[in-house]
N, CA, C and O atoms as a Maestro MAE file, in Angstrom:
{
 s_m_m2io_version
 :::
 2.0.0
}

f_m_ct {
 s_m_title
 :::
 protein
 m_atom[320] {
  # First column is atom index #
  i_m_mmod_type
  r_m_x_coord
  r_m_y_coord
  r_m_z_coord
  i_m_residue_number
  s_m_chain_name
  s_m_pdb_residue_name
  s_m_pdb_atom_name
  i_m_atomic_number
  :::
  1 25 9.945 -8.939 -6.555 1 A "UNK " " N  " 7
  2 3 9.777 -7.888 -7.536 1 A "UNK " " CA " 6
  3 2 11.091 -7.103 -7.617 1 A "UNK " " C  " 6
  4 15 11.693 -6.847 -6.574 1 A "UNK " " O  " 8
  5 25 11.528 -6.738 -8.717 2 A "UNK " " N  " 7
  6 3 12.447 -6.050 -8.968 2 A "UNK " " CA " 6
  7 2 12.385 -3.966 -8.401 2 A "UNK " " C  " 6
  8 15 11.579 -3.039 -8.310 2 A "UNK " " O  " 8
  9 25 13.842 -4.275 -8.185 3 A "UNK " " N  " 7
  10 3 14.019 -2.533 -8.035 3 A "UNK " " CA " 6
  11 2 13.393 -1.889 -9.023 3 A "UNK " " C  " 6
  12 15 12.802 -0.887 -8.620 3 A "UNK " " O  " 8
  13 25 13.300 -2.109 -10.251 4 A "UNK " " N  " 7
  14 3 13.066 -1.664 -11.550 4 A "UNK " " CA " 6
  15 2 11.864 -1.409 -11.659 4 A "UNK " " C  " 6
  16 15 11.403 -0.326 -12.022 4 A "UNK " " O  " 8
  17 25 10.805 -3.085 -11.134 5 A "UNK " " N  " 7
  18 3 9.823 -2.666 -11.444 5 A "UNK " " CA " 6
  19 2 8.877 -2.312 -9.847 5 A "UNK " " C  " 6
  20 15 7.662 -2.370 -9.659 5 A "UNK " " O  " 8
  21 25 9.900 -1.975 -8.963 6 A "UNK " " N  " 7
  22 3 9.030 -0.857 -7.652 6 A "UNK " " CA " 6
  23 2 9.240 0.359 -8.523 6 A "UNK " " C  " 6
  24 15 8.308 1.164 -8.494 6 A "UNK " " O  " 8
  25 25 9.744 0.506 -8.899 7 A "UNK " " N  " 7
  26 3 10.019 2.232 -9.539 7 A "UNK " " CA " 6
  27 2 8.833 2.291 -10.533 7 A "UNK " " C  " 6
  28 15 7.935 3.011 -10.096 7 A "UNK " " O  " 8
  29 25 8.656 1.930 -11.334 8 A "UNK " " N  " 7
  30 3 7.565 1.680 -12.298 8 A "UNK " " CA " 6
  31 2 6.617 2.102 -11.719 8 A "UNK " " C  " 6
  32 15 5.981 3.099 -12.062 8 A "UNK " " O  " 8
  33 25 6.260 0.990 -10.195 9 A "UNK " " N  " 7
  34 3 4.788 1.168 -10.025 9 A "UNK " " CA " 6
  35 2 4.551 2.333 -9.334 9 A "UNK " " C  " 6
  36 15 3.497 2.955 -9.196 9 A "UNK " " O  " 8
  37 25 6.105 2.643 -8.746 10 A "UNK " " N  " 7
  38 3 5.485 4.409 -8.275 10 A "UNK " " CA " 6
  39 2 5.674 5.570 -8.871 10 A "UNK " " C  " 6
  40 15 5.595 6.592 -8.190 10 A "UNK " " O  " 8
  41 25 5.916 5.633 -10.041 11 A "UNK " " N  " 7
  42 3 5.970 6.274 -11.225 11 A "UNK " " CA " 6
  43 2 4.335 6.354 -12.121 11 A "UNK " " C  " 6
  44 15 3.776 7.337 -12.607 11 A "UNK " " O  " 8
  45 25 4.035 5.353 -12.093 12 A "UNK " " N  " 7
  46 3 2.247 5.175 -12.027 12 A "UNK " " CA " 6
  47 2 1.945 5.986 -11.355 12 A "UNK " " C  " 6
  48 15 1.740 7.160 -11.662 12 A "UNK " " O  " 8
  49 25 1.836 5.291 -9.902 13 A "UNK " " N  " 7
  50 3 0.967 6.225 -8.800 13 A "UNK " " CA " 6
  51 2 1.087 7.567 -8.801 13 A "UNK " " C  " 6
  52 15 0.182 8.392 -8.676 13 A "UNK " " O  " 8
  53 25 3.197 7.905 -9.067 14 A "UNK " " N  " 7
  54 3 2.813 9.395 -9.329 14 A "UNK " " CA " 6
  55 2 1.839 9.715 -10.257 14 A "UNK " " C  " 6
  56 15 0.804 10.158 -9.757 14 A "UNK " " O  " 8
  57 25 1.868 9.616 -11.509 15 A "UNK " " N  " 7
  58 3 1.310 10.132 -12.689 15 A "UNK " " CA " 6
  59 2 -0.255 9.811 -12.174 15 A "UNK " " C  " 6
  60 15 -1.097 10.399 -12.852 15 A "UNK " " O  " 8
  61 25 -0.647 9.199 -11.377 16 A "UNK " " N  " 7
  62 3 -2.249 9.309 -10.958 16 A "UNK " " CA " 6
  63 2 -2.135 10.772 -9.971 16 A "UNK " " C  " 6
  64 15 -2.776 11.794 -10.214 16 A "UNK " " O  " 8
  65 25 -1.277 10.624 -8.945 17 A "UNK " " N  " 7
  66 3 -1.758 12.430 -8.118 17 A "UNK " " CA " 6
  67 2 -1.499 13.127 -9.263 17 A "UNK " " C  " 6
  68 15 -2.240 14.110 -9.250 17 A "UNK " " O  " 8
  69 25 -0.758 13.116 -10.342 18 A "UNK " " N  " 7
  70 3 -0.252 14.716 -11.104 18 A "UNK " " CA " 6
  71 2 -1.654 14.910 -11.946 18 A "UNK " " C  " 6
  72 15 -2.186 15.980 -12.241 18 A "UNK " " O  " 8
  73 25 -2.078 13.657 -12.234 19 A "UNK " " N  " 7
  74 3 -3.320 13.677 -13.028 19 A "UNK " " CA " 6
  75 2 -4.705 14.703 -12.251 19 A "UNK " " C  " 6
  76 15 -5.679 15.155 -12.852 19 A "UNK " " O  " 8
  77 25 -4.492 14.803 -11.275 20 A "UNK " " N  " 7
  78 3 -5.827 15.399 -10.214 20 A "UNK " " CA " 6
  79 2 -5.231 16.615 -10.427 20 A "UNK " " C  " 6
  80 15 -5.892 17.481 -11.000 20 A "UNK " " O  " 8
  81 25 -3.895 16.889 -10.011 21 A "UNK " " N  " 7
  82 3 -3.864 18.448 -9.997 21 A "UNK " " CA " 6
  83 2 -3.533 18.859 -11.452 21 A "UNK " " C  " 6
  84 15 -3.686 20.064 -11.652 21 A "UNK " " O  " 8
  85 25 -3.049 18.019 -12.682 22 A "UNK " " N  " 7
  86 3 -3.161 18.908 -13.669 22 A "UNK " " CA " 6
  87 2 -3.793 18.501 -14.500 22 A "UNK " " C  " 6
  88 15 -3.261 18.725 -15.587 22 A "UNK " " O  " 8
  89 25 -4.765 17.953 -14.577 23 A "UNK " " N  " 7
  90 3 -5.528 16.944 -16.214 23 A "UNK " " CA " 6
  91 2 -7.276 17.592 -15.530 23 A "UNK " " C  " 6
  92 15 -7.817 18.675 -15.754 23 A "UNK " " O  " 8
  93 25 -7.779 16.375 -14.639 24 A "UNK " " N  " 7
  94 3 -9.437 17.021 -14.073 24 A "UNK " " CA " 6
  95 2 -9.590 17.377 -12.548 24 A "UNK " " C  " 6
  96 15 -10.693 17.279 -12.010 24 A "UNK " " O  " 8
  97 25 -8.510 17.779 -11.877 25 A "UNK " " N  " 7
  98 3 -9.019 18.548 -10.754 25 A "UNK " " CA " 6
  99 2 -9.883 17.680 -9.674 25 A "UNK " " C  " 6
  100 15 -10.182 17.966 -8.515 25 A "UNK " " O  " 8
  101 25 -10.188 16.494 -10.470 26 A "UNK " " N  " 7
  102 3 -11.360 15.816 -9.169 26 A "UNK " " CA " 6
  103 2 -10.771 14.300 -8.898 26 A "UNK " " C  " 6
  104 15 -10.418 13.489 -9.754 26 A "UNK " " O  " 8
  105 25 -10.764 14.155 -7.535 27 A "UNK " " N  " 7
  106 3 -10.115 12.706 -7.316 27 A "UNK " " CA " 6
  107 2 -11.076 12.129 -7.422 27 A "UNK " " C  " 6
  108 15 -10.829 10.956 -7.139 27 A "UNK " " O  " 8
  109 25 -12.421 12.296 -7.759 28 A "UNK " " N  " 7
  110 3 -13.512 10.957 -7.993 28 A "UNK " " CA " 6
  111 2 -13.658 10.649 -9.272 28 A "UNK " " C  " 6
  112 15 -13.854 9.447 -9.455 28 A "UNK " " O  " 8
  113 25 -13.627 11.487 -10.478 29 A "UNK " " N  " 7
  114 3 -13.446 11.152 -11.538 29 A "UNK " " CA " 6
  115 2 -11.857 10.543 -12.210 29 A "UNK " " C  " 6
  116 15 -11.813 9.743 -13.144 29 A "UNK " " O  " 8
  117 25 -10.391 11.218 -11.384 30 A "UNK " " N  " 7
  118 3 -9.526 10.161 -11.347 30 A "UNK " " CA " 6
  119 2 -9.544 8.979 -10.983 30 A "UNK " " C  " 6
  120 15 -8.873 8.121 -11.555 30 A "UNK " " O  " 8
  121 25 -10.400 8.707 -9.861 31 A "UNK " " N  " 7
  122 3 -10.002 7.283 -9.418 31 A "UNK " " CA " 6
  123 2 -10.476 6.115 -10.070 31 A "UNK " " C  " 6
  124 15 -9.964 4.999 -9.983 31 A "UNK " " O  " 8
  125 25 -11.665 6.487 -10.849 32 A "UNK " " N  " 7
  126 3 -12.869 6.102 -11.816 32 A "UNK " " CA " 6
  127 2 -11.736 5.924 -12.836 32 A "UNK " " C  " 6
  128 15 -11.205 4.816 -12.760 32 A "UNK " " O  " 8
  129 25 -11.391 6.491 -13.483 33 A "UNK " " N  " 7
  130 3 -10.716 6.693 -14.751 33 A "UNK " " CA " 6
  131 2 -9.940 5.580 -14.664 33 A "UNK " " C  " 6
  132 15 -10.319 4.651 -15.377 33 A "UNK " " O  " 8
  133 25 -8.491 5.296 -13.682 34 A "UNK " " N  " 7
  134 3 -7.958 4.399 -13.272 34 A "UNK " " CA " 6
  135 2 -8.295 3.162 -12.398 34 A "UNK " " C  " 6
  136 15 -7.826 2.058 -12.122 34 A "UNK " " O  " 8
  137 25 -9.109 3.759 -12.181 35 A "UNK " " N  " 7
  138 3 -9.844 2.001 -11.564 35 A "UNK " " CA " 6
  139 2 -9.171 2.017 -10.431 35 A "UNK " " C  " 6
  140 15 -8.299 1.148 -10.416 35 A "UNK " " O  " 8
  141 25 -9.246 2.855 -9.186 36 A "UNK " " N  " 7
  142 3 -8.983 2.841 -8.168 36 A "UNK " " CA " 6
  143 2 -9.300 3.326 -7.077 36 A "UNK " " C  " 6
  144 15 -9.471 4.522 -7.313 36 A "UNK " " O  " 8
  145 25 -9.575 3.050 -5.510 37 A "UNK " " N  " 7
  146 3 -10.528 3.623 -4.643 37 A "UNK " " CA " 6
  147 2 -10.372 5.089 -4.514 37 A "UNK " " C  " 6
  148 15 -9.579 5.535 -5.343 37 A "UNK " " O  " 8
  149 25 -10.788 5.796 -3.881 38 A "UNK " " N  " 7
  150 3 -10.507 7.522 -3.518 38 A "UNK " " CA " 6
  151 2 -9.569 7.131 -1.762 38 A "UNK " " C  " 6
  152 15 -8.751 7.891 -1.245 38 A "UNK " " O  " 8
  153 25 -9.973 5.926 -1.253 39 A "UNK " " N  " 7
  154 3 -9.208 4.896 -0.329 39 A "UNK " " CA " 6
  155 2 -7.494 5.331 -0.705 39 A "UNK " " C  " 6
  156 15 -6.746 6.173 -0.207 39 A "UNK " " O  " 8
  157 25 -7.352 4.572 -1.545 40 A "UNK " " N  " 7
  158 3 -6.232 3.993 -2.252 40 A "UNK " " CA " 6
  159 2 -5.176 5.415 -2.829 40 A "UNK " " C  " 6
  160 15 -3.949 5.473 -2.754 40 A "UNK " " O  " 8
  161 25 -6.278 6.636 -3.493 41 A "UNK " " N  " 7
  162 3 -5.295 7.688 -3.945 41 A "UNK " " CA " 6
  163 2 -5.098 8.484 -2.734 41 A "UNK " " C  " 6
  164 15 -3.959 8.942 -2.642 41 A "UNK " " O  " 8
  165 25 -5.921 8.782 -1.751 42 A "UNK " " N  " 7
  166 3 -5.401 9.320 -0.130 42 A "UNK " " CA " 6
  167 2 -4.207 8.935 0.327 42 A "UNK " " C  " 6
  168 15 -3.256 9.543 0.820 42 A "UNK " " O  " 8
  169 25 -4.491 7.484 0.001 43 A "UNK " " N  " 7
  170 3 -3.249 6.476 0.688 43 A "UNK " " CA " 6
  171 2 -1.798 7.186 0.555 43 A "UNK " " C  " 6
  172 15 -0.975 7.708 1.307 43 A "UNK " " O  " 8
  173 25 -1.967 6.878 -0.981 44 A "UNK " " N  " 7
  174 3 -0.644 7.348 -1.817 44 A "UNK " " CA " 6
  175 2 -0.573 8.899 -1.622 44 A "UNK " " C  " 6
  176 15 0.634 9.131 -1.553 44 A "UNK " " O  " 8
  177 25 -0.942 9.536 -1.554 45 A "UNK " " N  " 7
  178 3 -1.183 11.505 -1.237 45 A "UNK " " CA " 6
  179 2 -0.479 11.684 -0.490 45 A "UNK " " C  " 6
  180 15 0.537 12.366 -0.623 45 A "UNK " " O  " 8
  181 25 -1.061 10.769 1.092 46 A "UNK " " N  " 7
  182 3 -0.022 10.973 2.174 46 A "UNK " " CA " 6
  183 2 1.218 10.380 2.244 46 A "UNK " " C  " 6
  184 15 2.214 10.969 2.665 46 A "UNK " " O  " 8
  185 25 1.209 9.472 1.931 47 A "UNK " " N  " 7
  186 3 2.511 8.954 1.947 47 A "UNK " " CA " 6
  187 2 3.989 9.541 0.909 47 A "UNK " " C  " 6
  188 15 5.213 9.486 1.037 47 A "UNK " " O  " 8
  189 25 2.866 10.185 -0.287 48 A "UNK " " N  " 7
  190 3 3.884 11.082 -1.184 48 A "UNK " " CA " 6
  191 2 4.008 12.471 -0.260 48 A "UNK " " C  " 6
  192 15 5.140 12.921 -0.084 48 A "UNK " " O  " 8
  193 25 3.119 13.002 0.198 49 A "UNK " " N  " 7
  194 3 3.538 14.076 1.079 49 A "UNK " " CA " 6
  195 2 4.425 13.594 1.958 49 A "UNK " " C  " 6
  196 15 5.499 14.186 2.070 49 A "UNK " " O  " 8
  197 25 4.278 12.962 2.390 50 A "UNK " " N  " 7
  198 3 5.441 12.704 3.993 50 A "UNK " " CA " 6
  199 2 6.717 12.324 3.225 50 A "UNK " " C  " 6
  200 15 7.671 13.102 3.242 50 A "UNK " " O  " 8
  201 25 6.781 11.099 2.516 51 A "UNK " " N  " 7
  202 3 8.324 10.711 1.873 51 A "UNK " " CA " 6
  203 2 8.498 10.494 0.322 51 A "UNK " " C  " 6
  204 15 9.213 9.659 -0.232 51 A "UNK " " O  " 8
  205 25 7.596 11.533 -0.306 52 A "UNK " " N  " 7
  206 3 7.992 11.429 -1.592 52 A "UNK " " CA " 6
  207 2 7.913 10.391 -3.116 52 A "UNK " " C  " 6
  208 15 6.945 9.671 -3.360 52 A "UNK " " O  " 8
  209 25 8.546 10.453 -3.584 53 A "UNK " " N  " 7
  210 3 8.714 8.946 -4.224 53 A "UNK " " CA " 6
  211 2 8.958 8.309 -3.564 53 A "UNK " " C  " 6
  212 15 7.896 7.687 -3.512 53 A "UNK " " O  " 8
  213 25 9.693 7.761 -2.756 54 A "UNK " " N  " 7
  214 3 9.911 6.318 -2.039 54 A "UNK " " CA " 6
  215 2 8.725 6.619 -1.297 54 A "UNK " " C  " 6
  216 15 8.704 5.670 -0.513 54 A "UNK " " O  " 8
  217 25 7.867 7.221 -1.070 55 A "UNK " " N  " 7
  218 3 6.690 7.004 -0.403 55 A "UNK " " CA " 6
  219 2 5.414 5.625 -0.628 55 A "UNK " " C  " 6
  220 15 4.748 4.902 0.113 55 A "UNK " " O  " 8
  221 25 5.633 5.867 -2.395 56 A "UNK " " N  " 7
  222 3 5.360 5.622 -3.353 56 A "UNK " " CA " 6
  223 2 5.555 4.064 -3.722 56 A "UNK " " C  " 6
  224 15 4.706 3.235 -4.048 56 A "UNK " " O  " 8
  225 25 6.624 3.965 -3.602 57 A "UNK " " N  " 7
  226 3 6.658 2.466 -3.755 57 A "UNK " " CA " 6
  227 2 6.152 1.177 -2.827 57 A "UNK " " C  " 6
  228 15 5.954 1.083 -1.616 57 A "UNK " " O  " 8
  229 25 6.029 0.228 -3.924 58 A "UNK " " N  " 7
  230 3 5.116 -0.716 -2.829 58 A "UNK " " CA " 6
  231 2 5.582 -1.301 -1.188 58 A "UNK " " C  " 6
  232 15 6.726 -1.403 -0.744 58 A "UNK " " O  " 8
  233 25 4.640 -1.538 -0.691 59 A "UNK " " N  " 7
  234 3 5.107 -1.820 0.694 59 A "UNK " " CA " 6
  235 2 4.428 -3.187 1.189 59 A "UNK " " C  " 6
  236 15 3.265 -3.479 0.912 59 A "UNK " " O  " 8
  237 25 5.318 -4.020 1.979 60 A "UNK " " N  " 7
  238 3 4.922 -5.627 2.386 60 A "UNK " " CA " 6
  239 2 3.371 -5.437 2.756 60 A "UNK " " C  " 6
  240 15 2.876 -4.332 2.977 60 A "UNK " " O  " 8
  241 25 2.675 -6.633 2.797 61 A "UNK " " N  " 7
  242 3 1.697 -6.421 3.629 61 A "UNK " " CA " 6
  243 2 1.170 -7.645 4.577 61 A "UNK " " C  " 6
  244 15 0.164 -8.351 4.643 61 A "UNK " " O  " 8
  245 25 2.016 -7.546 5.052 62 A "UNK " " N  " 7
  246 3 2.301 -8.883 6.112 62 A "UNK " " CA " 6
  247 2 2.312 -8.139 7.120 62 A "UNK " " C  " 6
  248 15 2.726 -6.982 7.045 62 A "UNK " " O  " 8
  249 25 1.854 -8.679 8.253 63 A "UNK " " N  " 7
  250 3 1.278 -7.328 9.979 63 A "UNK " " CA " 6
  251 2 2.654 -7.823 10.345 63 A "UNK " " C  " 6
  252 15 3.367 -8.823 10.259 63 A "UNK " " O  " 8
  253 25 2.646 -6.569 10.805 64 A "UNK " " N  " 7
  254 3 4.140 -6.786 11.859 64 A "UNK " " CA " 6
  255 2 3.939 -7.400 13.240 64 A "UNK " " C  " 6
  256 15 4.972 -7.598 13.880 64 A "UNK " " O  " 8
  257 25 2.715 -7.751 13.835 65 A "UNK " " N  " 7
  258 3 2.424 -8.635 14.741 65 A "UNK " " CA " 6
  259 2 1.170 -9.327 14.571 65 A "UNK " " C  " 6
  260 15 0.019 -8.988 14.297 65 A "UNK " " O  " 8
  261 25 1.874 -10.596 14.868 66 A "UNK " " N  " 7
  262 3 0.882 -12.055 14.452 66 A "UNK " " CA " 6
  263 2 -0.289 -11.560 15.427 66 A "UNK " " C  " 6
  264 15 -0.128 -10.892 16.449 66 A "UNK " " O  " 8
  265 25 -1.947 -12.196 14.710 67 A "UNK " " N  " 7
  266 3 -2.336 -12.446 16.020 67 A "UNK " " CA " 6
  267 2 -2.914 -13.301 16.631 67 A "UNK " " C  " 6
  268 15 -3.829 -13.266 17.453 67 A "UNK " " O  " 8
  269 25 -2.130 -14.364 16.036 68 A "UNK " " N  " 7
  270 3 -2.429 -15.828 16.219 68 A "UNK " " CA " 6
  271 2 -1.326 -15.794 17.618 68 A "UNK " " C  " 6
  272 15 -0.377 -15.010 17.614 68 A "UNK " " O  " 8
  273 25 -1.471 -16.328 18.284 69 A "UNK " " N  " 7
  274 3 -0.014 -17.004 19.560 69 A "UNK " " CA " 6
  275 2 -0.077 -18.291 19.168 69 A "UNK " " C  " 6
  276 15 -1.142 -18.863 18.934 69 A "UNK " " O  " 8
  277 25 1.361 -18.962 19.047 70 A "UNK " " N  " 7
  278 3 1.691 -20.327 18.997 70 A "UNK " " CA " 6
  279 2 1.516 -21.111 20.265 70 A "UNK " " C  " 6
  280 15 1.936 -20.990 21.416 70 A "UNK " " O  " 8
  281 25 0.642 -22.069 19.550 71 A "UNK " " N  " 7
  282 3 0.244 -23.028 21.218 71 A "UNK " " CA " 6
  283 2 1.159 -23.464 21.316 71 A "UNK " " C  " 6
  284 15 2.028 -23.694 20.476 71 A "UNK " " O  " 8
  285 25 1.088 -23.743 22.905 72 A "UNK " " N  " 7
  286 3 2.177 -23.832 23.626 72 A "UNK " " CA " 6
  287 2 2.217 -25.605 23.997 72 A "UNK " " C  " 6
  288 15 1.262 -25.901 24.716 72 A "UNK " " O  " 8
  289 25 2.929 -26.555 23.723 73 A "UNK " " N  " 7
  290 3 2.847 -27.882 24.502 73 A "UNK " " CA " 6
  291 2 3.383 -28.418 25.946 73 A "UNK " " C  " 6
  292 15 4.467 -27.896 26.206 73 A "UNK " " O  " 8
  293 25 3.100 -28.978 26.577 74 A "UNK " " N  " 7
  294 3 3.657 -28.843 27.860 74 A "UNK " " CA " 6
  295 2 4.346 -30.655 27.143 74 A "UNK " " C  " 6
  296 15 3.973 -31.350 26.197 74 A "UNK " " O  " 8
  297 25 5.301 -30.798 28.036 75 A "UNK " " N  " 7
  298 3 6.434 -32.082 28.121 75 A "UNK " " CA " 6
  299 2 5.563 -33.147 28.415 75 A "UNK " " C  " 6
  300 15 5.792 -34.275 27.977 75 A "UNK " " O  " 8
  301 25 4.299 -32.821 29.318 76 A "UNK " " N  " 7
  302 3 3.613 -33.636 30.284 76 A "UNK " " CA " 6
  303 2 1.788 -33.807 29.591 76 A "UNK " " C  " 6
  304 15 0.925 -32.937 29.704 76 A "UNK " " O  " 8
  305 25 1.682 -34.648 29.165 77 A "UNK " " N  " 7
  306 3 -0.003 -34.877 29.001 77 A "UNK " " CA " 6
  307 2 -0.855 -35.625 29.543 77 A "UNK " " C  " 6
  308 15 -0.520 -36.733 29.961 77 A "UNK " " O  " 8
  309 25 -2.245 -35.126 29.653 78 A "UNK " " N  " 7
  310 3 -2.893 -35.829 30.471 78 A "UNK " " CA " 6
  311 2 -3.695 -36.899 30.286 78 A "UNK " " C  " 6
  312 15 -4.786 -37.169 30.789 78 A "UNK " " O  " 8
  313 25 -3.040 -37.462 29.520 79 A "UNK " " N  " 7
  314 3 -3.256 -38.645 29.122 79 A "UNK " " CA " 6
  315 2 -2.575 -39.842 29.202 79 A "UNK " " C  " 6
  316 15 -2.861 -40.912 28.665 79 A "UNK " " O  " 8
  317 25 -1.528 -39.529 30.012 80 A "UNK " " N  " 7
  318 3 -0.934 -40.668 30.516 80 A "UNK " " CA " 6
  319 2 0.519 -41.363 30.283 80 A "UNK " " C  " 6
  320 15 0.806 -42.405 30.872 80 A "UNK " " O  " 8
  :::
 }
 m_bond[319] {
  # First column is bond index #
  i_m_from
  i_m_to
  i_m_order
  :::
  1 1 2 1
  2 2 3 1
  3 3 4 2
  4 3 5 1
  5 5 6 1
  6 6 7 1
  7 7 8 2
  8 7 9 1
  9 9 10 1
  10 10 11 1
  11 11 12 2
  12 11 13 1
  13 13 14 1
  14 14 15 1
  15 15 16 2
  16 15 17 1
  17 17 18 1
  18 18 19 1
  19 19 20 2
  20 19 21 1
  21 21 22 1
  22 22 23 1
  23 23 24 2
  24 23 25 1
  25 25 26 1
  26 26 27 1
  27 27 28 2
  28 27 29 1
  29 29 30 1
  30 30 31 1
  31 31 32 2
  32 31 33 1
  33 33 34 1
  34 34 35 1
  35 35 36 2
  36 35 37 1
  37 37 38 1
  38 38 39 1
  39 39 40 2
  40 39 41 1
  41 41 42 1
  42 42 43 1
  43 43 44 2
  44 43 45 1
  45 45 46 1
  46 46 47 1
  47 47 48 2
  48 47 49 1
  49 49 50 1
  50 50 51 1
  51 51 52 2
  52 51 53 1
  53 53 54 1
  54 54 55 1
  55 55 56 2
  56 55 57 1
  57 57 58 1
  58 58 59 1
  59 59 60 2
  60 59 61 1
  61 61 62 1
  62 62 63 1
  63 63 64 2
  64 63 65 1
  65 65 66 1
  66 66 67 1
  67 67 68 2
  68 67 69 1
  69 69 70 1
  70 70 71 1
  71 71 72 2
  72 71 73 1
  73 73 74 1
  74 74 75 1
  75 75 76 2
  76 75 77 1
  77 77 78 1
  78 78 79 1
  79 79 80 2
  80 79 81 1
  81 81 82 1
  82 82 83 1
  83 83 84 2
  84 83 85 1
  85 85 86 1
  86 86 87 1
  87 87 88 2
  88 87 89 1
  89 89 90 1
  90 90 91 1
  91 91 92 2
  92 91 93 1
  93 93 94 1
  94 94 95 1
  95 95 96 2
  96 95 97 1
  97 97 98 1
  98 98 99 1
  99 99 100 2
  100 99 101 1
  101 101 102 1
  102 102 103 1
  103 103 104 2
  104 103 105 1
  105 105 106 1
  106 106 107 1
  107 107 108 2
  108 107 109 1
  109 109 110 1
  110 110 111 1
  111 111 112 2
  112 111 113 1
  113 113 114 1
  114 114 115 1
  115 115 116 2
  116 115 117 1
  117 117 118 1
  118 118 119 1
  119 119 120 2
  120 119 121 1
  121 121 122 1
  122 122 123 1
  123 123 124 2
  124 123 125 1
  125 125 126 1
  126 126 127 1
  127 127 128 2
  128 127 129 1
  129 129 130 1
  130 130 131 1
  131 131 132 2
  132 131 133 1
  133 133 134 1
  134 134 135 1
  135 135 136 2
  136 135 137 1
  137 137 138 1
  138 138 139 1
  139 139 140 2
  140 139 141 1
  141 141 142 1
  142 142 143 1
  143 143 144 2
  144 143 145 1
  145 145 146 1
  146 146 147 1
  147 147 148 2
  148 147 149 1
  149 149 150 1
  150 150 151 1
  151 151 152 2
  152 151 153 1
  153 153 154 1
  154 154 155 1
  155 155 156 2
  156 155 157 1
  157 157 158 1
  158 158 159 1
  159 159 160 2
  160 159 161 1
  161 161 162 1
  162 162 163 1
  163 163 164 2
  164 163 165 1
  165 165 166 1
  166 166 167 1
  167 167 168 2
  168 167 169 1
  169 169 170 1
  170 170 171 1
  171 171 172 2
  172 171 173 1
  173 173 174 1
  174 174 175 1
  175 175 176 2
  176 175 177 1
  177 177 178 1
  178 178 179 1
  179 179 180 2
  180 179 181 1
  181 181 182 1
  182 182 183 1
  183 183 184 2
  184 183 185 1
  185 185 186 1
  186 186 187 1
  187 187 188 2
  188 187 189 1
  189 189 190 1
  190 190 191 1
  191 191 192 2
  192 191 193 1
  193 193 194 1
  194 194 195 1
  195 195 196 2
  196 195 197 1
  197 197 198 1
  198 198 199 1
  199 199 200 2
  200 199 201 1
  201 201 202 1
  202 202 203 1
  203 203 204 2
  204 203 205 1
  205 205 206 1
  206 206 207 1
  207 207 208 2
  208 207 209 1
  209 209 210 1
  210 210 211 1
  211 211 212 2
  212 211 213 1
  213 213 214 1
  214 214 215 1
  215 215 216 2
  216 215 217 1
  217 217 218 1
  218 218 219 1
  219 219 220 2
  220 219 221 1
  221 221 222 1
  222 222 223 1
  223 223 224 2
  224 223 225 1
  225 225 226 1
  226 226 227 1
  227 227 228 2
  228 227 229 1
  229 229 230 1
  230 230 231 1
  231 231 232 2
  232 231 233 1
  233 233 234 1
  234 234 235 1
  235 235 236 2
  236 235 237 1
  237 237 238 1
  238 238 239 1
  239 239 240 2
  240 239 241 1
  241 241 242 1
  242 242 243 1
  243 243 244 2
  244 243 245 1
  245 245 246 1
  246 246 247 1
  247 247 248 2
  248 247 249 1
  249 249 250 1
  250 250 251 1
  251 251 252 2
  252 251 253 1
  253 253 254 1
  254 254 255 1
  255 255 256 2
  256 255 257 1
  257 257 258 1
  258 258 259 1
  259 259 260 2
  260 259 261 1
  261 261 262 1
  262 262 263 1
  263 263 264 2
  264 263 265 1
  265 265 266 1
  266 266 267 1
  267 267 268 2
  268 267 269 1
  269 269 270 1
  270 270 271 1
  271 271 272 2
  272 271 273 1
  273 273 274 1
  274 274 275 1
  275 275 276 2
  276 275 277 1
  277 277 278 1
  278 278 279 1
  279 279 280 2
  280 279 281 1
  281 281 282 1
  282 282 283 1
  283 283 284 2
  284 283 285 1
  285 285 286 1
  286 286 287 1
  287 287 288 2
  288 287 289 1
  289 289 290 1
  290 290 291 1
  291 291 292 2
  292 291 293 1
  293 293 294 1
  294 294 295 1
  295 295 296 2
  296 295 297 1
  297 297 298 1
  298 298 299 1
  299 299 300 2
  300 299 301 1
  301 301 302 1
  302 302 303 1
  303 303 304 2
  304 303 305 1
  305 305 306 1
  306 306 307 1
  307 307 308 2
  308 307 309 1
  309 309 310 1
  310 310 311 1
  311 311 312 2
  312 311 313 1
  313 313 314 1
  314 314 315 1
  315 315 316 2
  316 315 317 1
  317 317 318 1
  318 318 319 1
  319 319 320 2
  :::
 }
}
């Protein structure tokens, strides 16, 4: 995805918090409106409180630790 269009999508998300505090006051009828959890606009709330727009923009969602472990083979089998 482009720089261009991370900016976009948190340019959205802003305009969904500005929508609560200046359009209807209620994050359940925003989230409704936009088709999105009350989950999902928390998400973005805090993360715009803590860092802002770049809060805002999308983020990987790949775990930073597997939790699969790679089997291990030994040199030696018992099979002969």
């Amino acid at each position: 995805m482009s720089p261009r269009e991370l900016e976009r999508r948190a340019k959205h998300k802003l305009a969904v918090l500005r929508h609560v505090e200046e359009v209807s006051g209620n994050v359940s009828a925003t989230c409704r409106y936009y088709s999105i959890s009350r989950q999902c606009y928390y998400t973005w709330r805090r993360r715009f409180d803590e860092e802002g727009l770049d809060g805002l923009k999308d983020r990987s969602s790949v775990p930073h630790i597997s939790q699969r472990r790679p089997i291990r083979r030994s040199s030696r089998t018992s099979c002969g």
